[in-house]
C-alpha positions as CSV (number, residue, x, y, z in Angstrom):
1,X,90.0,110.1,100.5
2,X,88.3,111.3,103.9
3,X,85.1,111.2,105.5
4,X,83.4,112.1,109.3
5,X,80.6,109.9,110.1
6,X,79.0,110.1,113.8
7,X,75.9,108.0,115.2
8,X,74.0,106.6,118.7
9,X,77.2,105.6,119.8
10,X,77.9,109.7,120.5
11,X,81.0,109.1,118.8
12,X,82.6,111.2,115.6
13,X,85.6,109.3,113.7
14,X,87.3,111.2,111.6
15,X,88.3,108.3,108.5
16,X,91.3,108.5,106.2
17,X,92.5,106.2,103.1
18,X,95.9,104.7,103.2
19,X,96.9,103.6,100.3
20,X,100.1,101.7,100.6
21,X,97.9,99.1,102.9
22,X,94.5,99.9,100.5
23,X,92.3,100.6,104.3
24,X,90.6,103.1,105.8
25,X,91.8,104.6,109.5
26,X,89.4,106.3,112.0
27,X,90.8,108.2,114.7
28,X,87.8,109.4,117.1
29,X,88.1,113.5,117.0
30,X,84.8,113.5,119.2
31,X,82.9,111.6,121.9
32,X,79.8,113.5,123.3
33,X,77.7,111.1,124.8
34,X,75.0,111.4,123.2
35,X,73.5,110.3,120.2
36,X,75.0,112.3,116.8
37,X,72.6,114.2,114.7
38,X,74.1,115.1,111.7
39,X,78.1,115.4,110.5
40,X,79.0,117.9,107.9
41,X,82.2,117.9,106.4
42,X,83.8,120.8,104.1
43,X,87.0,121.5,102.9
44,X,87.4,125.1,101.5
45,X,87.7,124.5,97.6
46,X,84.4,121.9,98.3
47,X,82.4,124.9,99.6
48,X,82.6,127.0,96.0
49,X,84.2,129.7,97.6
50,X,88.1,130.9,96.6
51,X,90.6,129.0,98.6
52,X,91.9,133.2,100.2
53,X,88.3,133.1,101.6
54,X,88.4,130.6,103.5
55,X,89.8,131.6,107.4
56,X,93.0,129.1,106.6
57,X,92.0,127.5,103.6
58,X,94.9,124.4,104.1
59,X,92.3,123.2,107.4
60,X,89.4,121.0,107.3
61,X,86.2,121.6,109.2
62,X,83.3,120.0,110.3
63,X,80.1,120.6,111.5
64,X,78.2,118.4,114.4
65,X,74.8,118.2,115.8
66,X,74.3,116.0,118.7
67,X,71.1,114.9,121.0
68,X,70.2,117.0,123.4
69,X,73.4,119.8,122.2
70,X,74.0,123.1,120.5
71,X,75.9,122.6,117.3
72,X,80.0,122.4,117.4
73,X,82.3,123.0,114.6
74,X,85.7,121.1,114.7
75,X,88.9,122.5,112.6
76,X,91.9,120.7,111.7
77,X,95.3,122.5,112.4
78,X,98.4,120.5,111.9
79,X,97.3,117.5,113.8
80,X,95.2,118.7,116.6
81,X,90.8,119.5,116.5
82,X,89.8,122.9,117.8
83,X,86.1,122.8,118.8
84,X,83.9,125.5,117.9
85,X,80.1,125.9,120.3
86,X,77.5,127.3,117.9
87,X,75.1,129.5,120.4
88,X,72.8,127.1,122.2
89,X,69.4,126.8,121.9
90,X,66.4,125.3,123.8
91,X,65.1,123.1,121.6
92,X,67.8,120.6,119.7
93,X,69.5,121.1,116.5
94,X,68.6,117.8,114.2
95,X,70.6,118.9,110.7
96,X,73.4,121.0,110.0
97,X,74.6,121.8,106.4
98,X,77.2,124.4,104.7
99,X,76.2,126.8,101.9
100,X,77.3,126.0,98.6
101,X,78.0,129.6,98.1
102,X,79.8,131.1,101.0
103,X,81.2,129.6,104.2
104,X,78.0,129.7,106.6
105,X,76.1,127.3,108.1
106,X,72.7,126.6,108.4
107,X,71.3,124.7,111.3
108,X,67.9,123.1,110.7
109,X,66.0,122.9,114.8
110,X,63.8,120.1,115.8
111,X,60.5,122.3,116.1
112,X,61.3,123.3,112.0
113,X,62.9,126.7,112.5
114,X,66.1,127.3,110.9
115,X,69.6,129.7,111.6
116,X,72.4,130.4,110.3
117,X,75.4,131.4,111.0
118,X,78.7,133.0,109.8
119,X,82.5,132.9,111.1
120,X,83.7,135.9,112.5
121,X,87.3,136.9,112.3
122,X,88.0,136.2,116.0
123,X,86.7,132.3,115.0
124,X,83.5,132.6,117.1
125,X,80.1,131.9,115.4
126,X,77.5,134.1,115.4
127,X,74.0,134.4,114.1
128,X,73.1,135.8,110.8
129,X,69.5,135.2,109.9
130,X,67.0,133.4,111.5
131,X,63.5,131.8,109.9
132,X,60.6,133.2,111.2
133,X,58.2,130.5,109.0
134,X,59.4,126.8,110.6
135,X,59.1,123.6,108.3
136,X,56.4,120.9,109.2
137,X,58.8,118.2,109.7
């Protein structure tokens, strides 16, 4: 069992069940300094896409949105996080969420308007669609 949570503190703890002691361990994979938005956490056979995919389908990723930041996305390789900068944008992301369908992101803006975003081979993020029609929030 695993989960990410993040929150004013500007800190993202990455949790782990250990069942031999019956506790949960965090480890802090992230401290931004400003308050956390909005975690996402995916793990390739939880996305409804085949495992082959998946750009190393053995790795865990994450999505973050922080206060006054871009979005990051954070993958597990053995032990160490890589970090990931989704493009910036001037007004701040406030909810970040994978598709159910494929392995992009969508990335929901403070003013309403929306973007997504797919992984390109090279691991950088780029831009897919954007919506033109922003949500009254």
């Amino acid at each position: 069992m695993r989960f990410v949570s993040g929150g004013s503190d500007g800190l993202v703890k990455y949790w782990t069940y250990n069942s031999r002691i019956n506790k949960f361990s965090s480890e802090i994979i992230l401290s931004s300094g400003y308050w956390i938005q909005d975690v996402s956490f995916a793990r390739a056979n939880s996305l409804g896409v085949a495992l082959s995919d998946w750009a190393g389908a053995d790795e865990e990723t994450l999505a973050i949105v922080a206060e006054n930041m871009g979005g990051l996305i954070m993958r597990k390789k053995a032990t160490e996080w890589e970090t990931f900068e989704l493009p910036m944008e001037s007004t701040p992301a406030v909810k970040i969420t994978w598709d159910t369908d494929t392995t992009d992101l969508s990335v929901i803006y403070q003013d309403g308007s929306t973007k997504a975003f797919e992984e390109e081979e090279s691991g950088k993020w780029k831009e897919i669609e954007e919506d033109d029609n922003p949500l009254e929030l």
